[in-house]
RODO-2510 file (C-alpha; in nm, 4 decimals, decimal comma):
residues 427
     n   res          X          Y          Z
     1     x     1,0273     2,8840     6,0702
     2     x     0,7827     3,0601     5,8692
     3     x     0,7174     3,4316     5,9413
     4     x     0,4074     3,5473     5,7958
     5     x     0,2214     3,9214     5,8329
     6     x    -0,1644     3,9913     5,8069
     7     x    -0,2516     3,6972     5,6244
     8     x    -0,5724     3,7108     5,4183
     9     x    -0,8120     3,5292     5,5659
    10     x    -0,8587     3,3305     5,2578
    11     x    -0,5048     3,1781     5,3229
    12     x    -0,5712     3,0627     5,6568
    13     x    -0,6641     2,7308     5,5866
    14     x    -0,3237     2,7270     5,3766
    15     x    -0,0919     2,8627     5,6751
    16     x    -0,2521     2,6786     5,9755
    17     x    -0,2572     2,3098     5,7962
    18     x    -0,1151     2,0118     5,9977
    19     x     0,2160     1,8485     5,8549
    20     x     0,0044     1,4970     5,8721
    21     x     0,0232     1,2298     5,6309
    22     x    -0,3957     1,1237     5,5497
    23     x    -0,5360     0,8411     5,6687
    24     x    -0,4959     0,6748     5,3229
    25     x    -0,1012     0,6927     5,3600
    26     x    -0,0997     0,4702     5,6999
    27     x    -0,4326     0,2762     5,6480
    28     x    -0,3269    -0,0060     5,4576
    29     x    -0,0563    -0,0873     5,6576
    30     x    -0,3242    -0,0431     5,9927
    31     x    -0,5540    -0,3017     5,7861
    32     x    -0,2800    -0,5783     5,7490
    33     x    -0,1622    -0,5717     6,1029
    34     x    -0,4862    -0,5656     6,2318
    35     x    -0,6053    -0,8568     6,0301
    36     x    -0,2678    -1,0812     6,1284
    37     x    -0,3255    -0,9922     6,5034
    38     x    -0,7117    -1,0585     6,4578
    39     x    -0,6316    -1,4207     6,3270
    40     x    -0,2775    -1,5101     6,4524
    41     x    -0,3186    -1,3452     6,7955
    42     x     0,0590    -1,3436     7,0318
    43     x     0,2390    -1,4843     6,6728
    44     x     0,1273    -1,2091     6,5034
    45     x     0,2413    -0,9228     6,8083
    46     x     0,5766    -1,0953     6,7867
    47     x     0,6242    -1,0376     6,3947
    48     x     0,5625    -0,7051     6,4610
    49     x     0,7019    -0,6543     6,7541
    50     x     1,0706    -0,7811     6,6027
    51     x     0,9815    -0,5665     6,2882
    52     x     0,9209    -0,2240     6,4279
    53     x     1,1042    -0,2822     6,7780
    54     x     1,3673    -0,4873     6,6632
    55     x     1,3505    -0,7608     6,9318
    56     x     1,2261    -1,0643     6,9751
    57     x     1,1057    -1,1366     7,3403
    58     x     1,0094    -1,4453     7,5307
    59     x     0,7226    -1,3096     7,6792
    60     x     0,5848    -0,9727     7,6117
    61     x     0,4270    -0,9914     7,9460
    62     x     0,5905    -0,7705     8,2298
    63     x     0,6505    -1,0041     8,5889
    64     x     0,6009    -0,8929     8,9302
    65     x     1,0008    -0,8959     8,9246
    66     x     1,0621    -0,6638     8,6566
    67     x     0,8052    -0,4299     8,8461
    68     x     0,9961    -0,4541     9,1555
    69     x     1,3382    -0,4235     9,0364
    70     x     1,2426    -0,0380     8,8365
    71     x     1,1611     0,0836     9,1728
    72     x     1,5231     0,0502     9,2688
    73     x     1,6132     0,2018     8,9337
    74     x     1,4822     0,5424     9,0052
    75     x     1,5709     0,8167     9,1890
    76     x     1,3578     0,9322     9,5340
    77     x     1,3459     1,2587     9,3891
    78     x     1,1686     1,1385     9,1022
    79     x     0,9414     0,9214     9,2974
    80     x     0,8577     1,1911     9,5254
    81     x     0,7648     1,4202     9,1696
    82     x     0,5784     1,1385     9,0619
    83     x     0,3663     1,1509     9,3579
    84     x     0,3211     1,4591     9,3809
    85     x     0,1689     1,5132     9,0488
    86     x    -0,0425     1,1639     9,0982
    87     x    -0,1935     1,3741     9,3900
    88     x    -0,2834     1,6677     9,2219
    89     x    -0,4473     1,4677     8,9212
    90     x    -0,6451     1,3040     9,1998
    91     x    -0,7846     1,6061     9,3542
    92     x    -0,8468     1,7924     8,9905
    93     x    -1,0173     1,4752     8,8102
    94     x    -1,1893     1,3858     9,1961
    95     x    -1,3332     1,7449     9,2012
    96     x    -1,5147     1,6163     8,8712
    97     x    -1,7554     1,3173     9,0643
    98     x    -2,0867     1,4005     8,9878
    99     x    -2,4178     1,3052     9,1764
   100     x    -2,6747     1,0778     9,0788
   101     x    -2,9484     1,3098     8,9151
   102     x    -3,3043     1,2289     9,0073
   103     x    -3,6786     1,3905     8,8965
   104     x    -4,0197     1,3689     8,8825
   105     x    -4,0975     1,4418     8,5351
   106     x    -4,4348     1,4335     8,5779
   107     x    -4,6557     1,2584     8,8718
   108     x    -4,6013     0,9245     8,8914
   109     x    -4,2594     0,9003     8,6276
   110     x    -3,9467     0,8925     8,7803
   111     x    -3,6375     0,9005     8,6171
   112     x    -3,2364     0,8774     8,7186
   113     x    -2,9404     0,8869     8,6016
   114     x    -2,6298     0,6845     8,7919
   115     x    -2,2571     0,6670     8,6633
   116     x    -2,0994     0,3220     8,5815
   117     x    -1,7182     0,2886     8,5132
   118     x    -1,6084     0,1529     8,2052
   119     x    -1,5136    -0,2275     8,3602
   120     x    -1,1995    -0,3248     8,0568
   121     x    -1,0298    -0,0444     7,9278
   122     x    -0,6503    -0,0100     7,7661
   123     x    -0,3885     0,2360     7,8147
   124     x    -0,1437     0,2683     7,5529
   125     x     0,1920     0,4521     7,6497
   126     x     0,3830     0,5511     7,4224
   127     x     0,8356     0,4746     7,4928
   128     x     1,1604     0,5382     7,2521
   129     x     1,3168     0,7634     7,3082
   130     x     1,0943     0,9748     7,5245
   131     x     0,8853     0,6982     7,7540
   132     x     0,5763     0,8904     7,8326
   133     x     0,5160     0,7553     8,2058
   134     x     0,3330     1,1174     8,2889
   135     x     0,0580     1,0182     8,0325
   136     x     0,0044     0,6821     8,2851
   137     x    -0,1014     0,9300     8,5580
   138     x    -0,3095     1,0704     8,3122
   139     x    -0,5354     0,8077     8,2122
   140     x    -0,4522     0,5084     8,5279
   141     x    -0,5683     0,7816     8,8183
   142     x    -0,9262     0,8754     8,6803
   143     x    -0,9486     0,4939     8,5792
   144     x    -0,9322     0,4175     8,9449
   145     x    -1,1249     0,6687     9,0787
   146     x    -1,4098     0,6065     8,8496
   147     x    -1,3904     0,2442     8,9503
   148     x    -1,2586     0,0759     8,6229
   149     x    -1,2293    -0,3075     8,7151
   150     x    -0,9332    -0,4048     8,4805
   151     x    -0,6212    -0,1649     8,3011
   152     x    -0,4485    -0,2973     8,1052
   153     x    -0,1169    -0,1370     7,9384
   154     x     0,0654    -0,1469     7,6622
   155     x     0,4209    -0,0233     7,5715
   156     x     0,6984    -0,0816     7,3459
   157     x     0,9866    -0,2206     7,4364
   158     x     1,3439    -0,0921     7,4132
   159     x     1,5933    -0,2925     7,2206
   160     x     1,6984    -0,4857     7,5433
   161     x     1,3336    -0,6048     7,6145
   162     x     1,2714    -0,3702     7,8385
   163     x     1,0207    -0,0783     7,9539
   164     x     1,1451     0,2163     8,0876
   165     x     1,1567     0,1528     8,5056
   166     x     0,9100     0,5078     8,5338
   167     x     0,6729     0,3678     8,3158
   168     x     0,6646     0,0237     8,5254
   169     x     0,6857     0,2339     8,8762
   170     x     0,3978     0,4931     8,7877
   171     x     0,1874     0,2138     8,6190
   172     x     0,2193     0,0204     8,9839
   173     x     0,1762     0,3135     9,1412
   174     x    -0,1556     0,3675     8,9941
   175     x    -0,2567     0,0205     8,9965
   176     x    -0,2492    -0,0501     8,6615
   177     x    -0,3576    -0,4668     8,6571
   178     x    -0,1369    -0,5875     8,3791
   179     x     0,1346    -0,4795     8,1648
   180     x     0,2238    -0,5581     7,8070
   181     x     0,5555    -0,4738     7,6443
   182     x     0,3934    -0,4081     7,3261
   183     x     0,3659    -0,1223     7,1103
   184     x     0,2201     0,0644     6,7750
   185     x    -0,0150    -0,0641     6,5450
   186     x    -0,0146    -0,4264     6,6666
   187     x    -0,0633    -0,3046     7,0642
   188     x    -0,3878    -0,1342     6,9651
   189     x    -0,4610    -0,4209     6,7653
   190     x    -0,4469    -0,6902     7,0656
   191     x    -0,6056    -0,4485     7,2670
   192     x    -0,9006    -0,4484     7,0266
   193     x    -1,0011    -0,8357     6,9990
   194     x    -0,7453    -0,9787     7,2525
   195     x    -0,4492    -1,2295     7,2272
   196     x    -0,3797    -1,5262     7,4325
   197     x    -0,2195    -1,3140     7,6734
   198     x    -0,3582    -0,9829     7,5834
   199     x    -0,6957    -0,9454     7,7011
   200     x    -0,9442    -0,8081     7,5106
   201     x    -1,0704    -0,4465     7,6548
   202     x    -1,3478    -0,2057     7,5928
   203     x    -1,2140     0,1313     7,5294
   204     x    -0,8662     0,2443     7,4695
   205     x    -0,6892     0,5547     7,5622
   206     x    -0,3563     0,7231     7,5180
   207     x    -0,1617     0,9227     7,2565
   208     x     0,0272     0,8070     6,9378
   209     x     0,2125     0,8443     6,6175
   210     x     0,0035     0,8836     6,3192
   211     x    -0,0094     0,5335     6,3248
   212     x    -0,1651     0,4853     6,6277
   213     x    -0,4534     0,7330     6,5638
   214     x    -0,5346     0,5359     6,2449
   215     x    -0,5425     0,1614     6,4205
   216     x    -0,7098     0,3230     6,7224
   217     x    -1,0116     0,4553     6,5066
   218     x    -0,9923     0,1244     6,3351
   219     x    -1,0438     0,0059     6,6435
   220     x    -1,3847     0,1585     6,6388
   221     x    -1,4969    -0,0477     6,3634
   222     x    -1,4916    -0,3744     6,5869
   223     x    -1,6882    -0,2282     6,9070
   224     x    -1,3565    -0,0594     7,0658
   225     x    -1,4514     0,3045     7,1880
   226     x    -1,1422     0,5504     7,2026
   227     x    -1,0695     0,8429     7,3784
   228     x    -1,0393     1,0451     7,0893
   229     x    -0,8347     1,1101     6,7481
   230     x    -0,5181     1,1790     6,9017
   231     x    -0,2196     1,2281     6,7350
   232     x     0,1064     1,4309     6,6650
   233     x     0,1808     1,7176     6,9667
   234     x     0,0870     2,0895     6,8757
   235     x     0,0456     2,4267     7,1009
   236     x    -0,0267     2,7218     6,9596
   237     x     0,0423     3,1003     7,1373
   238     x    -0,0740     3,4267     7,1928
   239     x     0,1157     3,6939     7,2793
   240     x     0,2610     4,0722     7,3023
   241     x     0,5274     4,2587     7,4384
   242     x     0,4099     4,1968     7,7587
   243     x     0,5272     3,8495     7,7571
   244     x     0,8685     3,7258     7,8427
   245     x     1,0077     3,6180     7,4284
   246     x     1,2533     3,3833     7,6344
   247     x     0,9379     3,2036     7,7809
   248     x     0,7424     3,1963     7,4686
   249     x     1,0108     3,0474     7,3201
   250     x     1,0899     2,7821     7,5182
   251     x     0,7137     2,6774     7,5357
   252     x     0,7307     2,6346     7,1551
   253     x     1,0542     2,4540     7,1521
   254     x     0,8770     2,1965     7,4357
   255     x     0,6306     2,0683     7,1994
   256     x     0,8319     2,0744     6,9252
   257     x     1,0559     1,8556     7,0714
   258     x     0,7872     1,6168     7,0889
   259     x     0,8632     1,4557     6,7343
   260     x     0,9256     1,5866     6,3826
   261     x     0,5416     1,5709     6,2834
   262     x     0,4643     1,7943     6,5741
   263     x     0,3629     2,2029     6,5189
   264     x     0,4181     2,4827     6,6794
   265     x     0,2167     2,8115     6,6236
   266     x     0,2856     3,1961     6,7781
   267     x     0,0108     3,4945     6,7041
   268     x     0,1123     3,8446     6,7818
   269     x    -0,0019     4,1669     6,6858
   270     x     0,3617     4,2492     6,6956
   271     x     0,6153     4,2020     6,4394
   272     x     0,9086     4,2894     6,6692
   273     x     0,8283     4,0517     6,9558
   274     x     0,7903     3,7930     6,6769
   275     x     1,1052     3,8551     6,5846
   276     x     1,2806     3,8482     6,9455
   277     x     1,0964     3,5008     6,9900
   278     x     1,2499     3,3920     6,6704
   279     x     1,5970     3,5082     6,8216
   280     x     1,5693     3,2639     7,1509
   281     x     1,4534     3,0013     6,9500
   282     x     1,7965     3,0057     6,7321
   283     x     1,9873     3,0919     7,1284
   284     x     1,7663     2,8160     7,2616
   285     x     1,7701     2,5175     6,9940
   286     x     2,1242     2,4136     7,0301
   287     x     2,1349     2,3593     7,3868
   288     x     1,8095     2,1293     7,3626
   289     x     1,9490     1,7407     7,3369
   290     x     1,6596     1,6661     7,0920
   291     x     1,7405     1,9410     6,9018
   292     x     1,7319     1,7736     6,5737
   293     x     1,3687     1,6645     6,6313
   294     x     1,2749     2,0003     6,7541
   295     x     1,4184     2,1600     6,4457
   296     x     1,2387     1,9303     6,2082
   297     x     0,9308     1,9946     6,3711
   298     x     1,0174     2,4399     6,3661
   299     x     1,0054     2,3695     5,9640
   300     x     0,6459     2,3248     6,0296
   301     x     0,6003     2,6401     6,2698
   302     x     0,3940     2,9323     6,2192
   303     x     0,5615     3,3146     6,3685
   304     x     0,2232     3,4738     6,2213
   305     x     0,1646     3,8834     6,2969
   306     x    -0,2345     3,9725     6,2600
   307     x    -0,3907     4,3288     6,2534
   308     x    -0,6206     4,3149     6,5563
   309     x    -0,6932     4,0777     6,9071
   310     x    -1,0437     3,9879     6,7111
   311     x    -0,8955     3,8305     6,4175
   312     x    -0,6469     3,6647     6,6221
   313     x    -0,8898     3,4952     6,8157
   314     x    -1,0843     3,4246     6,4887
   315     x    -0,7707     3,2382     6,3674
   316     x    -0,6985     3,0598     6,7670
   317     x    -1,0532     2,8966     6,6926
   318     x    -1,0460     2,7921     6,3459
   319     x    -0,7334     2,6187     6,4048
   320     x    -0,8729     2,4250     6,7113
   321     x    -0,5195     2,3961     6,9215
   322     x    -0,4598     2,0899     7,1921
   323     x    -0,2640     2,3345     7,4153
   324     x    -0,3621     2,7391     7,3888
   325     x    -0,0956     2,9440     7,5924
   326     x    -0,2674     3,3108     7,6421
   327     x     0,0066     3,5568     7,7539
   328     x    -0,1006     3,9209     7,6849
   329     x    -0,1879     4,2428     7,8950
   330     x    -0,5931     4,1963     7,7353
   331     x    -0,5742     3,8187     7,8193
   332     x    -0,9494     3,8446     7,9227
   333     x    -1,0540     3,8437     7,5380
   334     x    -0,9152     3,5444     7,4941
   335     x    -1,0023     3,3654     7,8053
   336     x    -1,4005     3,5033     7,7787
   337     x    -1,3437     3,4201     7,4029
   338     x    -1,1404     3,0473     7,3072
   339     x    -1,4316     2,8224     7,1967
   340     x    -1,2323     2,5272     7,0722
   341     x    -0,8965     2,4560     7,2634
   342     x    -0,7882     2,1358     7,4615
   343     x    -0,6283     2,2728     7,7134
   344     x    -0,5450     2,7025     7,8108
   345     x    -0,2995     2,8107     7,9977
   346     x    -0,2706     3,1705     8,1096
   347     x     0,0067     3,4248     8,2253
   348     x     0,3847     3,4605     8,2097
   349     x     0,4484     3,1434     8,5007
   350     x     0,1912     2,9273     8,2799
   351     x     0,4246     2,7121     8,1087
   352     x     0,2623     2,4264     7,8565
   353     x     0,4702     2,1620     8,0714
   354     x     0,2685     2,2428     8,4186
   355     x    -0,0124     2,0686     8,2065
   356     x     0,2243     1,8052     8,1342
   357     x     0,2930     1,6820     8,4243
   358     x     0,1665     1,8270     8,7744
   359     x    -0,0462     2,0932     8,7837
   360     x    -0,3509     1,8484     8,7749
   361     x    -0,5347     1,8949     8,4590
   362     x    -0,5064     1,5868     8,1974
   363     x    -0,2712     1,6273     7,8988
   364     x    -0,4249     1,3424     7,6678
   365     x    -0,6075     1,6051     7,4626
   366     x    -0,7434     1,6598     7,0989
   367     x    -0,5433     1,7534     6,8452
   368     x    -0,5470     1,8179     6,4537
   369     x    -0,8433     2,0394     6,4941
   370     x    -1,0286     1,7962     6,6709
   371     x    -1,0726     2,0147     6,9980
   372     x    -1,3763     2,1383     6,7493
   373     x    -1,5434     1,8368     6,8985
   374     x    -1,3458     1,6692     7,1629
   375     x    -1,2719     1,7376     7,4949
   376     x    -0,9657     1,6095     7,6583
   377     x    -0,9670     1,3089     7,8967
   378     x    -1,1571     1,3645     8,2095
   379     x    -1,3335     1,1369     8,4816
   380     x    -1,6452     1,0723     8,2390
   381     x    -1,4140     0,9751     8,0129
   382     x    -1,4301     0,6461     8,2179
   383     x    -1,7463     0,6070     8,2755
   384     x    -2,1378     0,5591     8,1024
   385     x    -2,4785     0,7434     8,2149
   386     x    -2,6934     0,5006     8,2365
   387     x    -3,0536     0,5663     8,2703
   388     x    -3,3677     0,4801     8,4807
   389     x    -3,6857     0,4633     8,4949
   390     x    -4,0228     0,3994     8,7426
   391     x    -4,3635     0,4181     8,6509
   392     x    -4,6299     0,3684     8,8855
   393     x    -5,0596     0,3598     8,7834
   394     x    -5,0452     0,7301     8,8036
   395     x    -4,7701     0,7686     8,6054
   396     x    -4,8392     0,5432     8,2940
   397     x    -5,1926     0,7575     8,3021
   398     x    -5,0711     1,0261     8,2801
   399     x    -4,8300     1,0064     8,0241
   400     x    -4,9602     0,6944     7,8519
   401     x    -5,2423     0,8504     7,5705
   402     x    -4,9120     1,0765     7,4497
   403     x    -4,7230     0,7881     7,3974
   404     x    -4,9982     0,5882     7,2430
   405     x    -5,0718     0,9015     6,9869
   406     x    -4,7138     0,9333     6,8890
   407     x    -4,6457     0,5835     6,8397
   408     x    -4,9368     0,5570     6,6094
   409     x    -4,8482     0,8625     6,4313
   410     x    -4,4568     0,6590     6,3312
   411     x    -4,6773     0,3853     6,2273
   412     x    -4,5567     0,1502     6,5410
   413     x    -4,8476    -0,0305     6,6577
   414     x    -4,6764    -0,2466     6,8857
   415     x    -4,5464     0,0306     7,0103
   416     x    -4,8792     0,1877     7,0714
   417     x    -5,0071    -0,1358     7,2100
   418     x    -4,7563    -0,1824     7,4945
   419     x    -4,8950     0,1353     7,6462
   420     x    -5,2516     0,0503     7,6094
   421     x    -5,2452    -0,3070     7,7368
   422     x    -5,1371    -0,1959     8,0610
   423     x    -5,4032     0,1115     8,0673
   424     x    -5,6512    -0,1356     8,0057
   425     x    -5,5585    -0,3553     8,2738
   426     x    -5,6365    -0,0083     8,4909
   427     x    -5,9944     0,0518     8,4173
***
């Protein structure tokens, strides 16, 4: 962990940089997978598969069987968690329906605009060691409540063949339609122009190694939308000595436990509760069962004391965290004044994980600075505006000699001519 105190702001960009590899590091090997899938289609996915997954499978598609026999693998408990953060992502991301919007611009024109679901799109999920079946609830819930016709999922499989049975029971659950034991590059890959098994879809969504990110903006390239650039885990916190250094620890050590790539990030205006955070981390780390990953990841932490709440919050939004964890007596700076954050959460009994998993907001959210310009998955996420339009006689007159003067003014007489024709026609 690196401890530094009232940084220059010149050195900011220095301190707060990711611990990601550039796109040039990953993006050859993004090109030659995609181009094998692309041409080879299921041949190619099962090179790949055996490569990075080390197993060689019959059929990468997941049966009705296999679905019913995880739901005897888990616990009720866990089922009844499950469901209880399924309905609190409904009533969040259902609170978020919109009505169709409808005016008169001007007598005669009228104009709408109506929501349409996304009809195809792709969840990928990631598995290893830590099967992400949360994230399914995540993207599968507002998928069905904005009315997407087909979801398709993809996961990699564990060296028996296998997907992880909460992965299979929330994806039925949220009626998923079909389920791929596939994973990485090459799942994004079939996603993006389809296999003989794999069906082609129209946006893809879900979190990812570096990897990932780089095939899904690839993706992009061959009319696949995305959710966003998302990539390794990172949370960043501000805090005093009114917050609990046990808590702020163990918030930092959640993410970082995420994978080795992932960052962690603690502002104070005070040195000493830096340092008592720093303590629990040390008490904390070795009872943590990923606590090698979590370590790796603390190399690329930030304990950083700053002279005042301004330039703390000057720092909070140049760095452009997914999750922003505000726990301070003068939290209403921060809450009246985070511009780019993913996700905030606010107060001692806040914890990052809520988010997670069952308070009801979404957790597939921007990360490496990208909360600059994305927001995190929501209903619209799912869906298009699509516009509308009526004109009666009254309306084309009295809009029509505008359009015919600035169509002639761009030098598009056809344009121009489409408008008059029909005001012709009226005399």
């Amino acid at each position: 962990m690196k401890k530094i105190i009232n940084p220059d702001k010149n050195k900011w960009e220095e301190i707060l940089r990711r611990p990601t590899k550039s796109v040039e590091d990953v993006e050859k090997t993004v090109y030659q997978i995609f181009g094998e899938v692309k041409s080879k289609g299921n041949e190619a996915v099962a090179k790949y598969t055996q490569l990075f997954d080390g197993i060689s499978l019959e059929t990468e598609i997941v049966s009705e069987e296999e679905i019913k026999a995880a739901e005897t693998k888990i616990s009720e408990e866990l089922k009844e968690a499950i469901n209880l953060a399924k309905n609190n992502i409904e009533r969040f991301h259902a609170a978020q329906e919109t009505d169709k919007v409808s005016v008169e611009t001007t007598p005669g024109v009228h104009c709408w605009q109506e929501k349409k679901a996304i009809q195809k799109i792709g969840l990928y999920i990631p598995g290893g060691t830590a099967p992400l079946f949360s994230t399914i609830l995540m993207l599968a819930v507002p998928a069905k409540l904005a009315g997407c016709e087909e979801i398709v999922l993809c996961s990699p499989p564990d060296k028996k063949g296998e997907l992880n049975p909460a992965i299979l029971y929330t994806a039925n659950l949220c009626g998923v339609s079909k389920i791929f034991k596939v994973g990485g590059i090459q799942a994004i890959a079939a996603l993006t122009f389809g296999t003989e098994t794999i069906p082609k879809v129209y946006k893809i969504f879900g979190p990812g190694n570096q990897f990932v990110t780089v095939a899904k903006q690839l993706a992009t390239k061959y009319n696949v939308a995305i959710d966003m650039p998302a990539g390794p885990s990172e949370l960043l916190v501000v805090a005093d000595e009114s917050a609990n250094a046990a808590f702020v620890a163990s918030d930092l050590l959640s993410q970082a436990e995420h994978g080795i790539d992932s960052q962690v990030i603690l502002i104070s205006l005070s040195e000493p509760f830096l340092e008592d955070v720093e303590k629990e981390i040390i008490k904390q780390l070795p009872e943590l069962p990923r606590n090698e990953i979590a370590k790796a990841a603390m190399e690329n932490s930030r304990l950083i004391v700053v002279k005042d709440e301004q330039e703390a919050l000057e720092m909070i939004n140049e760095y452009g965290p997914e999750h922003f964890i505000i726990c301070l007596k003068n939290e209403d700076v921060f809450i009246d004044g985070i511009i780019n954050a993913g996700s905030v959460f606010i107060g001692n009994f806040t914890p990052e994980s809520a988010g997670d998993y069952a308070s009801g907001t979404n957790h597939t959210l921007p990360t490496n600075g990208y909360a600059k310009q994305y927001s995190g998955v929501n209903l619209d996420s799912f869906m298009r505006a699509v516009t509308f339009q009526r004109i009666s006689e009254e309306g084309i007159k009295n809009i029509g000699s505008a359009i015919e003067l600035m169509a002639e003014a761009e030098g598009l007489q056809a344009h121009k001519n489409a408008v008059t024709l029909r005001l012709n026609s009226l005399k």
